[in-house]
C-alpha positions as CSV (number, residue, x, y, z in Angstrom):
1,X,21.6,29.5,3.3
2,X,24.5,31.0,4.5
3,X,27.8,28.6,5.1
4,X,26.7,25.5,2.9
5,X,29.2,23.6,1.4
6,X,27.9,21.0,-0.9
7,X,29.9,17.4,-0.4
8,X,29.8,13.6,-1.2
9,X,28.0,12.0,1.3
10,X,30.7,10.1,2.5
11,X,32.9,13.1,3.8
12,X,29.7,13.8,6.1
13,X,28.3,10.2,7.2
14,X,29.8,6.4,7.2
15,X,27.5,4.0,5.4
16,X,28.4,0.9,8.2
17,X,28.0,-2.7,7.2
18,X,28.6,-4.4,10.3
19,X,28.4,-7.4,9.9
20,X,26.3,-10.0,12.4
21,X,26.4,-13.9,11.3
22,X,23.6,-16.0,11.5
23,X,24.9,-18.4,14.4
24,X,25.6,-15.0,16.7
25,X,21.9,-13.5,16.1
26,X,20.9,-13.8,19.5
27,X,17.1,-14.5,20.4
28,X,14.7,-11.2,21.1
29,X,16.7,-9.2,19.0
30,X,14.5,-6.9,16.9
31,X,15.1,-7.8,12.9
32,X,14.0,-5.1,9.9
33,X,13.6,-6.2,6.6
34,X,12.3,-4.0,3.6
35,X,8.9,-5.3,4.0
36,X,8.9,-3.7,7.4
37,X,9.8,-0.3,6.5
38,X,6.7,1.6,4.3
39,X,7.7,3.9,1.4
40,X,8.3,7.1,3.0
41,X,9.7,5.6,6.6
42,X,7.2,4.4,8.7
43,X,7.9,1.0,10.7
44,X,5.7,-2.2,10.4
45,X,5.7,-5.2,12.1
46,X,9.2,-5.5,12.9
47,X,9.4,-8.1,15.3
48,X,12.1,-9.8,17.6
49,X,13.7,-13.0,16.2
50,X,13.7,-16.1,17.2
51,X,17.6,-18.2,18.5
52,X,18.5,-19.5,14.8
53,X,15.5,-18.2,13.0
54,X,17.7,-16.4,10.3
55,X,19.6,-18.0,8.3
56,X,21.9,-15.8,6.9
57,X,23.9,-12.7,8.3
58,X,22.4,-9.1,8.8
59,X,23.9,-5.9,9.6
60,X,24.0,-4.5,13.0
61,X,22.1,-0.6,13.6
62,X,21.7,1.5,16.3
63,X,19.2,4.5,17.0
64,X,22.5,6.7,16.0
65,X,21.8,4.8,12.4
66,X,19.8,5.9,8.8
67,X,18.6,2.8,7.2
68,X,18.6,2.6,3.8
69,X,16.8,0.5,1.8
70,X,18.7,0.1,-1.3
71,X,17.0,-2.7,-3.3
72,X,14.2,-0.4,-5.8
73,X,15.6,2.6,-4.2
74,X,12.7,4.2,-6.2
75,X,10.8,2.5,-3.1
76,X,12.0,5.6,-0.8
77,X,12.4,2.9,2.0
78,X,14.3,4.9,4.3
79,X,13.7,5.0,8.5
80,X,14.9,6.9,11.5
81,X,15.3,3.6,13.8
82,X,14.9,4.6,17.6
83,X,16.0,1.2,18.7
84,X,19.2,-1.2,17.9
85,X,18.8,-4.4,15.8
86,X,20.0,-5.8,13.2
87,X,18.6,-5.5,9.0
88,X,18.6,-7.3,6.1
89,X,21.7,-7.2,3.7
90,X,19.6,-4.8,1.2
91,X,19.3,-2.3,3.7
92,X,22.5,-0.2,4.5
93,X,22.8,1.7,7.6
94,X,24.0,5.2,7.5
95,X,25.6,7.2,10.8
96,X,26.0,10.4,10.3
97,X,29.2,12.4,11.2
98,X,29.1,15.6,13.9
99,X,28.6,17.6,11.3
100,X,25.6,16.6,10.0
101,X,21.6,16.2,11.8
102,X,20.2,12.1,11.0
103,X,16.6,14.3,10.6
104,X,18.2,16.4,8.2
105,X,19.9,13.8,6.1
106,X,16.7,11.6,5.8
107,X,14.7,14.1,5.0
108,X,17.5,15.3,1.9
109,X,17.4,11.8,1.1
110,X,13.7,11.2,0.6
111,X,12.8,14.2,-1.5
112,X,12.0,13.5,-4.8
113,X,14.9,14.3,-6.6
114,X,17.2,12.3,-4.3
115,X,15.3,9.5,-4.7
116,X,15.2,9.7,-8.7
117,X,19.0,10.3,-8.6
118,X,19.3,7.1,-6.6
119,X,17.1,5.2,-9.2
120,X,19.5,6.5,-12.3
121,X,22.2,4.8,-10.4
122,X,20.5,1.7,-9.4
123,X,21.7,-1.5,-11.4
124,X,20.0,-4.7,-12.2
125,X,16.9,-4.8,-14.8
126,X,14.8,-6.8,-12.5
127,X,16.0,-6.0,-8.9
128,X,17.7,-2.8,-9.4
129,X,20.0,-1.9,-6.3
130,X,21.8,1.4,-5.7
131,X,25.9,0.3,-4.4
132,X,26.9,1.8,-1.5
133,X,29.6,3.3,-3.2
134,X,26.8,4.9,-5.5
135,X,25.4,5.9,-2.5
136,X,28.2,7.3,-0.8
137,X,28.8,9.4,-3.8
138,X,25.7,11.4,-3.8
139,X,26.4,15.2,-3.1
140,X,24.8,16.9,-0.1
141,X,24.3,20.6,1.2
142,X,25.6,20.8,4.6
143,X,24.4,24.0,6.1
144,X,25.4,24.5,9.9
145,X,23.9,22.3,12.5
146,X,21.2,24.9,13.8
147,X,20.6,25.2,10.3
148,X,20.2,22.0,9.7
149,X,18.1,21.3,12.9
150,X,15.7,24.3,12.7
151,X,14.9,22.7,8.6
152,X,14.3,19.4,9.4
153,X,12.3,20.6,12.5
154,X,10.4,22.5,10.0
155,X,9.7,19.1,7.7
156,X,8.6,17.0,10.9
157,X,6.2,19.2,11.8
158,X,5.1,18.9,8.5
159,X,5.3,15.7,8.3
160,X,3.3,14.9,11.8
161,X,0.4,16.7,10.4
162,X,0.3,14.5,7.0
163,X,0.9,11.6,9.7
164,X,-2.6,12.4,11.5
165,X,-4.6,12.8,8.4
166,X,-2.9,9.6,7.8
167,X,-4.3,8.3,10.9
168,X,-7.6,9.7,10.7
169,X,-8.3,8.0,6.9
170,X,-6.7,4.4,8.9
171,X,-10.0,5.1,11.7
172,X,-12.4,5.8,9.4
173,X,-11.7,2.3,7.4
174,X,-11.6,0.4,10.4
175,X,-15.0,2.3,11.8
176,X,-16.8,0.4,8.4
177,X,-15.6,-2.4,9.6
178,X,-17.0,-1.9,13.2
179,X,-20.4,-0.9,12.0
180,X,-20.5,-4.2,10.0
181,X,-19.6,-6.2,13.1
182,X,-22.0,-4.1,15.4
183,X,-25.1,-4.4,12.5
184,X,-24.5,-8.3,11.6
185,X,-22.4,-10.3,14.2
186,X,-18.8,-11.5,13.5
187,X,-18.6,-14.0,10.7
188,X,-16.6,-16.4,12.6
189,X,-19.0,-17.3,15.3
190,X,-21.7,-18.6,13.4
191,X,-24.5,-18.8,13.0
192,X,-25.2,-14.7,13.9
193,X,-27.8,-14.4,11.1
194,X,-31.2,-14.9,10.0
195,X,-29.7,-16.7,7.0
196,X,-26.0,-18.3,5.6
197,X,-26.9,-19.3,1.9
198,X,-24.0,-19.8,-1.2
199,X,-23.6,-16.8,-3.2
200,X,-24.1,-18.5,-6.5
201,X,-27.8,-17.9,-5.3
202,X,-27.5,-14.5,-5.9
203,X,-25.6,-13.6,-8.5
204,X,-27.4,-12.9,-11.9
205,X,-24.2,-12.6,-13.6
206,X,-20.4,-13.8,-13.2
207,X,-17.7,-13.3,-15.7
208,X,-14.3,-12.2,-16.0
209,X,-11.8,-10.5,-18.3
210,X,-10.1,-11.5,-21.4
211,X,-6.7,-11.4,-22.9
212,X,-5.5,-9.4,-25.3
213,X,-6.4,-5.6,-24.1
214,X,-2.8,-3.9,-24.2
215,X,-3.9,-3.5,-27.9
216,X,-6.7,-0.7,-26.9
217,X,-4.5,1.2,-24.3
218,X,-4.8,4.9,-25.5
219,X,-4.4,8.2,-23.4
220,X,-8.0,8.9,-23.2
221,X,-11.5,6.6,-23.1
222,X,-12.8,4.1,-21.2
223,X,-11.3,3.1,-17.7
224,X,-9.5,-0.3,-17.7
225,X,-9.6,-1.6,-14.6
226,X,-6.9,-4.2,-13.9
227,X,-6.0,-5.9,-10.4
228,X,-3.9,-3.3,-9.4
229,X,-6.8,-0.9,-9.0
230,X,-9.0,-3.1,-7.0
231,X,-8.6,-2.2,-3.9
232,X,-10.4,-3.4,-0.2
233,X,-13.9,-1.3,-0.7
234,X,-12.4,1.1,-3.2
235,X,-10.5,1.4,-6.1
236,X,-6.7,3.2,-7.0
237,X,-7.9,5.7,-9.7
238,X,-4.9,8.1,-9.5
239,X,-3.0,5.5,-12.0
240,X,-5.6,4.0,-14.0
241,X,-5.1,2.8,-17.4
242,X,-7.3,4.0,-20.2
243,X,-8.8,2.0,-23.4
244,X,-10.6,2.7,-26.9
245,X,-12.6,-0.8,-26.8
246,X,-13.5,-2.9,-29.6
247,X,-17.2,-2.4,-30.9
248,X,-18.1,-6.5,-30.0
249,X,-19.8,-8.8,-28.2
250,X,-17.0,-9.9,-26.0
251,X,-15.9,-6.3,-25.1
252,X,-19.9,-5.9,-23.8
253,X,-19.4,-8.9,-21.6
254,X,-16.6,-7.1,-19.5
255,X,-18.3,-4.2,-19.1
256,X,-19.0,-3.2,-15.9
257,X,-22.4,-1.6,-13.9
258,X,-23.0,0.4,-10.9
259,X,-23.8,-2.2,-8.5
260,X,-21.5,-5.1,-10.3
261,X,-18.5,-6.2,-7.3
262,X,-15.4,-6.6,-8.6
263,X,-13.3,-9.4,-7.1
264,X,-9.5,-10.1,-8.2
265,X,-9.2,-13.4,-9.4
266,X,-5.4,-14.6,-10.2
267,X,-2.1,-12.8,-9.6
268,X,-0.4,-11.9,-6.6
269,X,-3.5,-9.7,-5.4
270,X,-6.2,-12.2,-5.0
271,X,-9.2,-11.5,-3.1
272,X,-9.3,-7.6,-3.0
273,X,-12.3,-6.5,-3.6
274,X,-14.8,-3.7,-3.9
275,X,-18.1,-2.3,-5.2
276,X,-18.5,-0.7,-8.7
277,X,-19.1,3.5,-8.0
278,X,-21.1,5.6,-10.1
279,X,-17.6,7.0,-11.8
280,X,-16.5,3.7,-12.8
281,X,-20.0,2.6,-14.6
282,X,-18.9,1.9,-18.0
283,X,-15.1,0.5,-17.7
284,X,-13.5,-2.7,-18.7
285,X,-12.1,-5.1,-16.8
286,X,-8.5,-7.3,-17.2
287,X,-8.2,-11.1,-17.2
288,X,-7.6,-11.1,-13.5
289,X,-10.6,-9.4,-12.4
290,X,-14.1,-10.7,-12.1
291,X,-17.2,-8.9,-12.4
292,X,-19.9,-10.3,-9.6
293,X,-23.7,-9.1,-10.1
294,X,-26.2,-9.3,-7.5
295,X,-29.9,-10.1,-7.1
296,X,-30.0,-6.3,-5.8
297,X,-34.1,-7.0,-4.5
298,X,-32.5,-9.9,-2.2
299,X,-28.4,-8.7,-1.8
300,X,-27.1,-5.3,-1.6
301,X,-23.2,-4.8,-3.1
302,X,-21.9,-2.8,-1.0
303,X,-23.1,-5.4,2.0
304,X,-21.7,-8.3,-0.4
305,X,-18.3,-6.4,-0.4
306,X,-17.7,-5.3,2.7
307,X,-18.5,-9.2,3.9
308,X,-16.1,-10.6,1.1
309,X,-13.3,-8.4,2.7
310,X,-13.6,-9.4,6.3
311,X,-11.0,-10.9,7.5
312,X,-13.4,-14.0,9.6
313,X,-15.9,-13.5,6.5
314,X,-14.7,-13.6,2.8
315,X,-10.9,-13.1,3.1
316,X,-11.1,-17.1,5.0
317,X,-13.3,-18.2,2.5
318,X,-10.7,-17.2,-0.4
319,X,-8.2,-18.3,1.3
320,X,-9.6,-21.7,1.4
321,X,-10.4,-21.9,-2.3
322,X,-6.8,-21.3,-3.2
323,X,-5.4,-23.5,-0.6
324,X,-3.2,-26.7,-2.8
325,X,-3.6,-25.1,-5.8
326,X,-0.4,-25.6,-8.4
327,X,-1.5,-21.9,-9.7
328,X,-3.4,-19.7,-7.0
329,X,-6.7,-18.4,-8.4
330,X,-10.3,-18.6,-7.6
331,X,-12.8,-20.2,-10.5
332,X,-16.2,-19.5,-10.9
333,X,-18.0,-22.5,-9.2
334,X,-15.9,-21.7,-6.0
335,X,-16.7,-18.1,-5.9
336,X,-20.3,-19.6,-6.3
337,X,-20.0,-21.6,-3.2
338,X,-19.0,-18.9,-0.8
339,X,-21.3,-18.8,2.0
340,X,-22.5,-15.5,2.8
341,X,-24.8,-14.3,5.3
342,X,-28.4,-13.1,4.3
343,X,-30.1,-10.2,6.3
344,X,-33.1,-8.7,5.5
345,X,-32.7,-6.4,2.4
346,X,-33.7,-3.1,4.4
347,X,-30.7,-3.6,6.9
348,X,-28.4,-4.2,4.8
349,X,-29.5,-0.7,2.9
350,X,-29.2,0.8,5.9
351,X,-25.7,-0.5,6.3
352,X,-24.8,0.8,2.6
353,X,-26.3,4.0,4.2
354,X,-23.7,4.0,6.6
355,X,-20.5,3.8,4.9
356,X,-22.2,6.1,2.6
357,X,-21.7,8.4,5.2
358,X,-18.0,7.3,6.3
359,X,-17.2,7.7,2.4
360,X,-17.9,11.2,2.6
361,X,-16.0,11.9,5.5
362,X,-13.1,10.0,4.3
363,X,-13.1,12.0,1.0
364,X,-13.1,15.6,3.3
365,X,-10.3,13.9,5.5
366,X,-7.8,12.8,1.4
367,X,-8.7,16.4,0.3
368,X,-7.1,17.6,3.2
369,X,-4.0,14.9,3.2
370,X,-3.6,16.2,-0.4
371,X,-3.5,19.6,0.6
372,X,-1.1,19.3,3.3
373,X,1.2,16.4,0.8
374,X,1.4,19.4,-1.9
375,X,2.2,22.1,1.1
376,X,4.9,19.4,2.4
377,X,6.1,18.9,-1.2
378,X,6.9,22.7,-1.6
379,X,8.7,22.9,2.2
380,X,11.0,20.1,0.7
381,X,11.8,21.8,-2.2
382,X,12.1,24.8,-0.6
383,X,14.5,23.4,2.5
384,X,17.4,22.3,0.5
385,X,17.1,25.3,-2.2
386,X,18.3,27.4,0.8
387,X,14.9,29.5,0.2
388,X,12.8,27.9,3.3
């Protein structure tokens, strides 16, 4: 690129802490915290506040603003607001000077290696946090404006596209849920089915991890799944742990099958669950996971799962179990007790058949989102190499 200068950030944008007190946050205005910004910039849930819901003092944004989420800044939590409102304290707001595009400066700051310079800053072991000074220290190319522009018009068409496939995946997992509802009833206006019966009546088998595994991790061998991978109707096997397992009887035990349901038990992710695939036969399974195994003539798994994560079906049901507990959890004899409904074996197959089918399509839809993340991944690089 032709008339960059590189600069701190600060001789190109303010970071603005503008401070609103509690007792002047007026009602209906729309508050952002980092939970409602998504690693990568996307909004959720932000909502409008209620007269002296907060109890402690924001910062003031506008749509002119970046925000910055600058608690875990390996997080990436940063959002182009189109509204004003006001954010919590671990989220700086960023205006940008004349000279330099907001598109431009938030796609420079979520690339990958802004974000790792921003975590080699960060301090605090537990809750690291990058300063604003830190921030306002991190150096920048600043091409022209049209430059500038016609780059980060570039990455946002980019991005858009990564943004449907996005979309498309988010359809497809609420079309399982819609063919469960259209096949058996909603759970929550019973009774919608030929049978509801505990399912401790149809479990041949119920177990769950033990301690002590960290000693087998190795590079290579036998999955380990722990919480983290369980997942609602799938599992998170980019990041999965691997194990050599001890040759004994209590290493058998935790071994899953195709077919076994896998149900988090303890932690901070109780309740997800999901069905055993044919890639996962074989693995182990933490302390905070619990394998379930089915009566497969009377109770298909991938029926049992999808019910456990409805929202009206299992999700209440867990819920329930864990309610007044000094340690959240769910034990054994409540996870027998769950009431599930009991269609004929043959419908539910045909269900199984169904997302079967959704499956596949969702895999065509993440080999394309991958395609277009690497293509994505290359434009970045590219863009601020002054080679795009």
């Amino acid at each position: 690129m032709t008339g960059v200068r590189t600069v701190a950030l600060q001789a190109v944008a303010t970071i603005e802490r503008n401070v609103v007190e509690a007792s002047a946050i007026e009602g209906g205005t729309p508050y952002v915290g980092l939970e409602n910004i998504q690693s990568g910039g996307d909004f959720v849930d932000v909502r409008q506040v209620g007269p002296g819901e907060l109890a402690s003092s924001k910062f003031a944004f506008t749509p002119h603003h970046l925000l910055y989420g600058k608690l875990r800044p390996y997080l990436a939590k940063i959002a182009r607001p189109d509204f004003s409102g006001i954010c919590s304290t671990d989220i700086l707001p960023i205006l940008p000077g004349p000279d330099l595009d907001r598109r431009y400066l938030a796609h420079f700051l979520l690339r990958p290696e802004s974000v790792a310079w921003a975590t080699s800053r960060a301090a605090g072991a537990n809750l690291p946090r990058l300063s604003p000074r830190g921030l306002a220290e991190m150096t920048i190319p600043v091409p022209p404006l049209p430059e500038q522009r016609r780059i980060a018009d570039v990455l946002d068409r980019a991005e858009a596209l990564r943004a449907k496939r996005r979309a498309a995946l988010a359809r497809l997992d609420a079309l399982t849920q819609s063919i469960f509802l259209d096949m058996f009833g909603d759970p929550a206006r019973p009774p919608n089915h030929p049978a509801i019966e505990p399912l401790g009546k149809h479990l041949v088998f119920v177990t769950s991890g033990s301690r002590g595994w960290a000693q087998y991790y190795a590079p290579t061998g036998s999955r380990f799944i722990r919480s983290l991978d369980v997942q609602m109707n799938r599992f998170g096997v980019e990041d999965m742990a691997f194990v050599v397992p001890p040759q004994n009887a209590e290493a058998r035990r935790t071994q899953v099958r195709g077919g076994d349901v896998l149900l988090t038990i303890t932690g901070s992710r109780i309740g997800r669950v999901a069905a055993v695939p044919d890639e996962l036969q074989g693995s182990y399974i933490s302390q905070h996971v619990a394998i379930l195994r089915v009566n497969s003539k009377r109770l298909d798994p991938i029926f049992l799962a999808h019910f456990l994560s409805l929202e009206a079906g299992g999700q209440r049901q867990i819920a329930k179990a864990q309610y007044g507990q000094t340690k959240p959890g769910l034990n054994f004899e409540q996870i027998r007790r769950f009431q599930i409904p009991v269609p004929s074996i043959d419908l539910q197959r045909e269900f199984a058949r169904r997302v079967a089918w959704v499956e596949q399509l969702k895999s065509t839809h993440q080999a394309s989102l991958s395609d277009l993340d690497a293509l994505f991944a290359s434009l970045q690089h590219r863009a601020f190499r002054g080679e795009l």
